[in-house]
Rosetta silent file (secondary structure, phi, psi, omega in degrees, C-alpha in Angstrom):
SEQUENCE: XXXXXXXXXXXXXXXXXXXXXXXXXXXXXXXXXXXXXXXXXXXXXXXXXXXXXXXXXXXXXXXXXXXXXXXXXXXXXXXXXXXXXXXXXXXXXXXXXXXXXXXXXXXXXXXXXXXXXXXXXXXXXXXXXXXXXXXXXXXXXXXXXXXXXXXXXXXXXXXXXXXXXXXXXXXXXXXXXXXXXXXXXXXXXXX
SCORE:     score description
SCORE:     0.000 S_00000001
   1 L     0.000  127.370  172.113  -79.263    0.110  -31.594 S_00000001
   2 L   -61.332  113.432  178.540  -82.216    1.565  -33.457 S_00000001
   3 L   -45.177  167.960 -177.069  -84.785   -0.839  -34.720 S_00000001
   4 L  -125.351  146.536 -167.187  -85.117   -0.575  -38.862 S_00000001
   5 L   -77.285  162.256 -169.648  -88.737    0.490  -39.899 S_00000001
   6 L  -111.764  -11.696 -167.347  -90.308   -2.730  -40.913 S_00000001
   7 L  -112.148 -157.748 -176.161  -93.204   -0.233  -43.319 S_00000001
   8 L  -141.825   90.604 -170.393  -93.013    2.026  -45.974 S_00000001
   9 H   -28.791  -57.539  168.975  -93.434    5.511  -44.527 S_00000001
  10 H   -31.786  -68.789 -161.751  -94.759    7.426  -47.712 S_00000001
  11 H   -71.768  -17.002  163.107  -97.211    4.780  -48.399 S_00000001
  12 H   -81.022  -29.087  154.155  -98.398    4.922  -44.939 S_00000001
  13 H   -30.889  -55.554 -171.694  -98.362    8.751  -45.072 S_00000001
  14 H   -91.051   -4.229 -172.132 -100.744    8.431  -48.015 S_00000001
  15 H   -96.885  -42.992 -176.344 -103.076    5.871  -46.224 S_00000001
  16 H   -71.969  -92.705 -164.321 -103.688    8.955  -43.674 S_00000001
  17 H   -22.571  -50.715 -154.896 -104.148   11.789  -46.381 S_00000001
  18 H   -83.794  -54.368 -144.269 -107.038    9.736  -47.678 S_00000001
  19 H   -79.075  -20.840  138.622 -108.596    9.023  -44.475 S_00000001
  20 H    -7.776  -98.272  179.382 -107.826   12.777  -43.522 S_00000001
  21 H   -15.013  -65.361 -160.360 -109.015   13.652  -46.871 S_00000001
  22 H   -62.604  -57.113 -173.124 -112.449   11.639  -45.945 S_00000001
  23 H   -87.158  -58.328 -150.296 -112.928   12.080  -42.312 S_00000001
  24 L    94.588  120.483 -168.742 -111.350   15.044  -41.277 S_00000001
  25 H    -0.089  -75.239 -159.988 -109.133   16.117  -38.337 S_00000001
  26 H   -89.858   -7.793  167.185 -111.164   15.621  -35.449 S_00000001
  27 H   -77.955  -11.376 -157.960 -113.194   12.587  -36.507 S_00000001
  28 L  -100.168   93.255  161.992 -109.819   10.417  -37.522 S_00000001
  29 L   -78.334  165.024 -169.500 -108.939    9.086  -34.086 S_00000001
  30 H   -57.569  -45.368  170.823 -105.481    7.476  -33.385 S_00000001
  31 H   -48.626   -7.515  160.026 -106.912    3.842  -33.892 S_00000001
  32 H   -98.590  -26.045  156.649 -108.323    4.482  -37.220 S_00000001
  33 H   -46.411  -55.918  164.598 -105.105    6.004  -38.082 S_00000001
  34 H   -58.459  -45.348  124.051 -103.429    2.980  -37.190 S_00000001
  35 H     6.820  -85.557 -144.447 -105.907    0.839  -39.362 S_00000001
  36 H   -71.155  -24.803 -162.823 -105.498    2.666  -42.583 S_00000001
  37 L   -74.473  -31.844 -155.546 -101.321    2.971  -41.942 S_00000001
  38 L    80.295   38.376 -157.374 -101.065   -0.855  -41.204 S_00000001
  39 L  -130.834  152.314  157.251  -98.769    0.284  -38.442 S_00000001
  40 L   -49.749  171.314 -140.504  -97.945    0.053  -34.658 S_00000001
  41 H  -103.853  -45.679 -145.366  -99.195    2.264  -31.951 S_00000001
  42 H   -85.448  -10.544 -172.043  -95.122    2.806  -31.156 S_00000001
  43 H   -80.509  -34.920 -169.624  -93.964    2.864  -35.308 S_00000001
  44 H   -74.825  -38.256  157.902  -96.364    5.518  -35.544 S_00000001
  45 H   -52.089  -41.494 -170.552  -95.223    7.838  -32.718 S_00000001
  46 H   -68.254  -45.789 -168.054  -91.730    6.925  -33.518 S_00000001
  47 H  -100.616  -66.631 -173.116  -91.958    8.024  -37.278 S_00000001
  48 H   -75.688  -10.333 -142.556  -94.794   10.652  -37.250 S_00000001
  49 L    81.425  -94.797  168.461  -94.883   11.970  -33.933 S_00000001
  50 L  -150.987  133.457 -148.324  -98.028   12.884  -33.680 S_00000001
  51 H   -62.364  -31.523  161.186 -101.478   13.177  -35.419 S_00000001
  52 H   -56.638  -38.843  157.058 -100.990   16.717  -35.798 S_00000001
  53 H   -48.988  -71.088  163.827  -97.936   16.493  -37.262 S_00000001
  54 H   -19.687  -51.499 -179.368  -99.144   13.481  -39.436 S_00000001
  55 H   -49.298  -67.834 -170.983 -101.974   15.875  -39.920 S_00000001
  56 H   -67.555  -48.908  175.249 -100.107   19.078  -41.162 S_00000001
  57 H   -37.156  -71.308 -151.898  -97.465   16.629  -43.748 S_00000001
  58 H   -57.025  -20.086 -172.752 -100.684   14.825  -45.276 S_00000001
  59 H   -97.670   -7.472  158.817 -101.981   18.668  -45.637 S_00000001
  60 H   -69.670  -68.759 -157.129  -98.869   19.928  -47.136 S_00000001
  61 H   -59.136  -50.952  177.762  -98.723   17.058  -49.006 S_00000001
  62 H   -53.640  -72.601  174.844 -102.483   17.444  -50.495 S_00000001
  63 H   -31.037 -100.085 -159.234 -101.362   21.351  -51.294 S_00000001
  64 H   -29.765  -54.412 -177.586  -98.225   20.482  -53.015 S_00000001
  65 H   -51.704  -63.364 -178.460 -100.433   17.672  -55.322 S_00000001
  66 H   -57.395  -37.107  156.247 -103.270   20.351  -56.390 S_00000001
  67 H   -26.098  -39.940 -168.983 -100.888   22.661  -56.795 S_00000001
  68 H   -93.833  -31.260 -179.730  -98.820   20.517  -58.891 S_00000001
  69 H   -54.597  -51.114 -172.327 -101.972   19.739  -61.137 S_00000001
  70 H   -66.643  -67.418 -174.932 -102.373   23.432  -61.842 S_00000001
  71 H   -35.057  -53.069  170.613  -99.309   23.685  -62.530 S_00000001
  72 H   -31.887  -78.360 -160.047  -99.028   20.602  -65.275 S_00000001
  73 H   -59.875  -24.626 -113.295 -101.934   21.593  -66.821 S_00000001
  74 H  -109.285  -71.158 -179.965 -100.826   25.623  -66.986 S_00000001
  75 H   -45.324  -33.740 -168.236  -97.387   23.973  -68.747 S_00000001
  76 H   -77.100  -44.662 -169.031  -98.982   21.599  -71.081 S_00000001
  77 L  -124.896  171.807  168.233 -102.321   23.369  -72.521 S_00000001
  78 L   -62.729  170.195 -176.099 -103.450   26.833  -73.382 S_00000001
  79 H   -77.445  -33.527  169.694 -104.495   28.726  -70.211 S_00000001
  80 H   -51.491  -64.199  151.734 -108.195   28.503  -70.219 S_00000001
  81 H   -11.909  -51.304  176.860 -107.862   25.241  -71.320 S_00000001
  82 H   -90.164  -31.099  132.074 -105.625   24.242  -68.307 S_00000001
  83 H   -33.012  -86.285  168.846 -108.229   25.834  -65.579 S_00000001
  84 H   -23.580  -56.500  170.367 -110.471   23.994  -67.388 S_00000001
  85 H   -97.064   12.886  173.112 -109.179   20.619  -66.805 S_00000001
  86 H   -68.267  -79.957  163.045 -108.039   21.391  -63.618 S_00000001
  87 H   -37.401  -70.585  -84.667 -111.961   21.022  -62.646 S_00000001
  88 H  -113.504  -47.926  176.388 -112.587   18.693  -65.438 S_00000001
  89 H   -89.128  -14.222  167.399 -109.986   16.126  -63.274 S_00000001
  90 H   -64.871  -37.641 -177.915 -111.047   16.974  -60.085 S_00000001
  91 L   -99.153  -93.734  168.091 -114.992   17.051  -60.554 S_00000001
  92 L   -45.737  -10.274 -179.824 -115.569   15.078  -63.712 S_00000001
  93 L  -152.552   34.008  144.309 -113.107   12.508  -64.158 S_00000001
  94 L   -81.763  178.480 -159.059 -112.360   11.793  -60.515 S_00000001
  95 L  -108.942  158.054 -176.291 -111.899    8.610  -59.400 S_00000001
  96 L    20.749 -108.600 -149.823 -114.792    6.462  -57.289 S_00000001
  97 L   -90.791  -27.180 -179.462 -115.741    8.134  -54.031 S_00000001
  98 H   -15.840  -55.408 -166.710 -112.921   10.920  -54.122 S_00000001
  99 H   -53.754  -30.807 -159.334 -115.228   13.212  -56.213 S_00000001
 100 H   -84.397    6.400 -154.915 -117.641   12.784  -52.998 S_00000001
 101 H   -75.647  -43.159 -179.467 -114.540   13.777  -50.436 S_00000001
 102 L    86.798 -121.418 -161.033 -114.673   17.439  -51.829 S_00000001
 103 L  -147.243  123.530 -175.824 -110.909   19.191  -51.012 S_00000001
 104 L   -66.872    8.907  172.538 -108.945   18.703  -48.369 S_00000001
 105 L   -91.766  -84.582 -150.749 -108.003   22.431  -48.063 S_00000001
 106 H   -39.374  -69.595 -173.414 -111.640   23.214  -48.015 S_00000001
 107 H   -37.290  -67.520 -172.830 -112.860   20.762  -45.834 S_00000001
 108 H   -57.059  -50.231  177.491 -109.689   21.878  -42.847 S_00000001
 109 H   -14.875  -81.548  173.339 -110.861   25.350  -43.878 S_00000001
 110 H   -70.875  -28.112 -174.296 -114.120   24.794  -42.634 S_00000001
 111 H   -76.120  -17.558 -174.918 -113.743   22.242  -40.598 S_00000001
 112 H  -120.875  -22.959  171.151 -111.300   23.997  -38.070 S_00000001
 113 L   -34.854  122.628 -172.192 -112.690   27.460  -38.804 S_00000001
 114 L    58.208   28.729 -165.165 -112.956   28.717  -34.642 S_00000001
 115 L  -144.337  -40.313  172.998 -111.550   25.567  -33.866 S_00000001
 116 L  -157.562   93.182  169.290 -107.428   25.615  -34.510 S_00000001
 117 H   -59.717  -30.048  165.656 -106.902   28.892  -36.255 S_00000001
 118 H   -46.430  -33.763  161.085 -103.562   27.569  -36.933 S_00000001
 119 H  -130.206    3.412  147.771 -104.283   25.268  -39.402 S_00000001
 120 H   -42.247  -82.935  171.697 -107.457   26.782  -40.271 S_00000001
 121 H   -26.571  -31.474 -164.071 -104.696   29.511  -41.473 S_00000001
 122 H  -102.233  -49.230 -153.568 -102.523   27.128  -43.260 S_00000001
 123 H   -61.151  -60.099  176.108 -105.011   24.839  -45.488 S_00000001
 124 H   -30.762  -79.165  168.697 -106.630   28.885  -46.044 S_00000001
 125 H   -48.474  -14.057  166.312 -102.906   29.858  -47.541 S_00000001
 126 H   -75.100  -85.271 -160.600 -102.634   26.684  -49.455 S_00000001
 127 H   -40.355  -57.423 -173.713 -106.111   27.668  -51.031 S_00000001
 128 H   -69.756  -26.048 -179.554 -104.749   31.699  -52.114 S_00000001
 129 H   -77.796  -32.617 -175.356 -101.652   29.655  -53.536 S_00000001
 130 H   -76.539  -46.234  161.993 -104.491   27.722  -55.552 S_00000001
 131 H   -34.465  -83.221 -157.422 -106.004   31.486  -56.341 S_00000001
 132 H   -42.965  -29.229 -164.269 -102.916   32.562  -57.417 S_00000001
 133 H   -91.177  -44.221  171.669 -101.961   29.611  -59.718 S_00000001
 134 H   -43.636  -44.476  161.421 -105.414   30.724  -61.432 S_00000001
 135 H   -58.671  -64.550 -175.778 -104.962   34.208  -61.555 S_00000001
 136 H   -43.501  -51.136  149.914 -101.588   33.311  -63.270 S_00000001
 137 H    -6.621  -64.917  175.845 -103.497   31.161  -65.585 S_00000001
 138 H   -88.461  -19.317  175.999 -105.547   34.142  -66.459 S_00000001
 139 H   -67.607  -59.243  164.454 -102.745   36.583  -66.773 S_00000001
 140 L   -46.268   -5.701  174.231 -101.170   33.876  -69.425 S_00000001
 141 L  -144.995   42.437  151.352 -104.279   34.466  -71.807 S_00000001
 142 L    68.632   10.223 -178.892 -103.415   37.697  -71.920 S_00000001
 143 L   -76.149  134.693 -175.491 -106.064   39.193  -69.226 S_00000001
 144 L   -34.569  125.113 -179.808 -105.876   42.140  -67.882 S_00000001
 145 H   -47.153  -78.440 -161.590 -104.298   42.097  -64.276 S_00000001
 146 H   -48.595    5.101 -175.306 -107.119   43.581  -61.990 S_00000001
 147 H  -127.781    7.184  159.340 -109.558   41.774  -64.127 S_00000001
 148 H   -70.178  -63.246  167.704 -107.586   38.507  -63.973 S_00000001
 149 H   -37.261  -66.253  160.324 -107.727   39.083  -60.075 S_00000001
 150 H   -14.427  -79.722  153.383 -111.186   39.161  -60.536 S_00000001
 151 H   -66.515  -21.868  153.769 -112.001   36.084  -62.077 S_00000001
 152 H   -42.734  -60.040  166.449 -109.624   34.022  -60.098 S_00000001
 153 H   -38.176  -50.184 -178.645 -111.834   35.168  -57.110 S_00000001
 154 H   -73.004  -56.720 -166.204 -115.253   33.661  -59.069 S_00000001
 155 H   -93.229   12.048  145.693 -113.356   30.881  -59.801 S_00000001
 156 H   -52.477  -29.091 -174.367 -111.784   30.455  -56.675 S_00000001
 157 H   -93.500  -35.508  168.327 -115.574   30.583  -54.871 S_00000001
 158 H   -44.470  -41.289 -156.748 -116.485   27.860  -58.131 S_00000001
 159 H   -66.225  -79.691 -171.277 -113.827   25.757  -56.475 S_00000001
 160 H   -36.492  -54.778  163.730 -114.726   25.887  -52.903 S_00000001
 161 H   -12.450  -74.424 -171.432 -118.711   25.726  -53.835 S_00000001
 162 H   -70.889   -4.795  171.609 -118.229   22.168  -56.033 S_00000001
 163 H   -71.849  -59.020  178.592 -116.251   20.928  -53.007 S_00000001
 164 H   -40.686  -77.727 -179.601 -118.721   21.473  -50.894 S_00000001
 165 H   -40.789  -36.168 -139.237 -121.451   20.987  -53.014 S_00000001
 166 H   -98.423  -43.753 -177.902 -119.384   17.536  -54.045 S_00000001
 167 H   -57.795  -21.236 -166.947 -119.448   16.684  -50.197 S_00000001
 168 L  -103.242    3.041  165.819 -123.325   16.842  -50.052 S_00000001
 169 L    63.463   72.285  148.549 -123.347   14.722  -52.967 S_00000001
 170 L   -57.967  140.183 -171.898 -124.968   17.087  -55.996 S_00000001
 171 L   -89.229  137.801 -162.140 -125.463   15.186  -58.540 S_00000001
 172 H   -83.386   21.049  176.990 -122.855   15.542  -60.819 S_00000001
 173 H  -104.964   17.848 -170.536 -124.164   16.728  -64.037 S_00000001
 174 H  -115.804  -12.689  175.593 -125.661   19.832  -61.982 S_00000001
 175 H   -51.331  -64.433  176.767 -121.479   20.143  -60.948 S_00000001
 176 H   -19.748  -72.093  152.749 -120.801   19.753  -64.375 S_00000001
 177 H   -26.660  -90.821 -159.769 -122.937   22.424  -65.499 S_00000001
 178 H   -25.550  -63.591 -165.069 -122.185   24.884  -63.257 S_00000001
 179 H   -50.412  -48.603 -164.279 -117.682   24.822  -64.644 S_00000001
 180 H   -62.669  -76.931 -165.293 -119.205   24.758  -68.434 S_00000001
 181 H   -33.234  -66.515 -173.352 -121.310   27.356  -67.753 S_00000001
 182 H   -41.815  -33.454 -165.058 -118.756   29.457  -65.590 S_00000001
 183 H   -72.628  -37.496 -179.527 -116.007   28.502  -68.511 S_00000001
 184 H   -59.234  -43.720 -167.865 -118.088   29.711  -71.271 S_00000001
 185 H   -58.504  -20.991 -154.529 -118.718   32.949  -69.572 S_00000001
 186 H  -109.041  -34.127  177.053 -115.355   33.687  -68.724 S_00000001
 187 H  -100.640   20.449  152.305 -114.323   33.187  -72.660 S_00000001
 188 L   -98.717  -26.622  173.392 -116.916   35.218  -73.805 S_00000001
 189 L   -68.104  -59.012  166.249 -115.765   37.816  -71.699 S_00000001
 190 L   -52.127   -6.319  173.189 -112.643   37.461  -72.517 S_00000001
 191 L   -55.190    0.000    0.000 -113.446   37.294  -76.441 S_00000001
């Protein structure tokens, strides 16, 4: 008879994404894993597999959320608007250290770049799905295609930048800057 989990997978799920999210692949060994889940050495094999697996959900998982942001705002506000606070909760109104974590797409990006092209590959296709919800964005406020494409790209390289930049801990009115600046520019161009 099969034991009944005693823990509450999701919420253990989500105890890994942050320390993912923090650490990073190869720095999160299984015993810190175990830590943040509140979980056994054998509930965690038993439920998860393995930290790559564990690894690839919480990175799925991560996707699917930013995704889902873009998305919100894109229904909810005008489109500039909704780009706009896309950064605005991510940079500017995140919460405590998060802002300093930068993006867990980026971060595997780089962090695995020559190292596991495989999920190097996947956080990288999560990230063109994040393009893409931008470009769309920009399409919705009436921009030309090839010059929507265009500005997705700058603000696809804004994103990845303030992550980065967020990781080396910029101070966050020079962060700030940077989106107002980029936002204004892009709706004078588009004026």
């Amino acid at each position: 008879m099969a034991r009944t989990i005693e823990f509450n997978p999701a919420s253990a799920r989500d105890n890994a994404l942050v320390l993912f999210w923090r650490k990073g692949y190869q720095a999160t060994s299984l015993a810190d894993l175990l830590e943040a889940m509140a979980i056994s050495r054998s509930s965690f094999y038993a439920t998860f597999v393995d930290k790559r697996s564990l690894f690839l959900a919480c990175l799925d998982l991560f996707a699917q959320r930013t995704i889902g942001m873009l998305a919100q705002a894109r229904a909810e506000l005008p489109p500039l608007e909704a780009l706009q606070t896309f950064y605005a909760r991510n940079f500017v109104g995140a919460r405590g250290n998060r802002s300093r974590w930068g993006c867990m797409l980026v971060n595997t990006a780089l962090e695995m770049a020559d190292v596991d092209d495989e999920l190097s590959a996947r956080a990288s296709a999560y990230l063109d799905a994040v393009k893409a919800e931008f470009e769309g964005c920009l399409l919705d406020a009436r921009c030309a295609s090839a010059h929507a494409a265009e500005l997705a790209d700058l603000l696809m390289l804004l994103n990845e930048g303030v992550r980065v930049s967020s990781r080396r801990n910029l101070a966050p009115d020079q962060i700030t800057a940077a989106i107002e600046t980029t936002f204004r520019l892009i709706r004078s161009d588009l004026a």
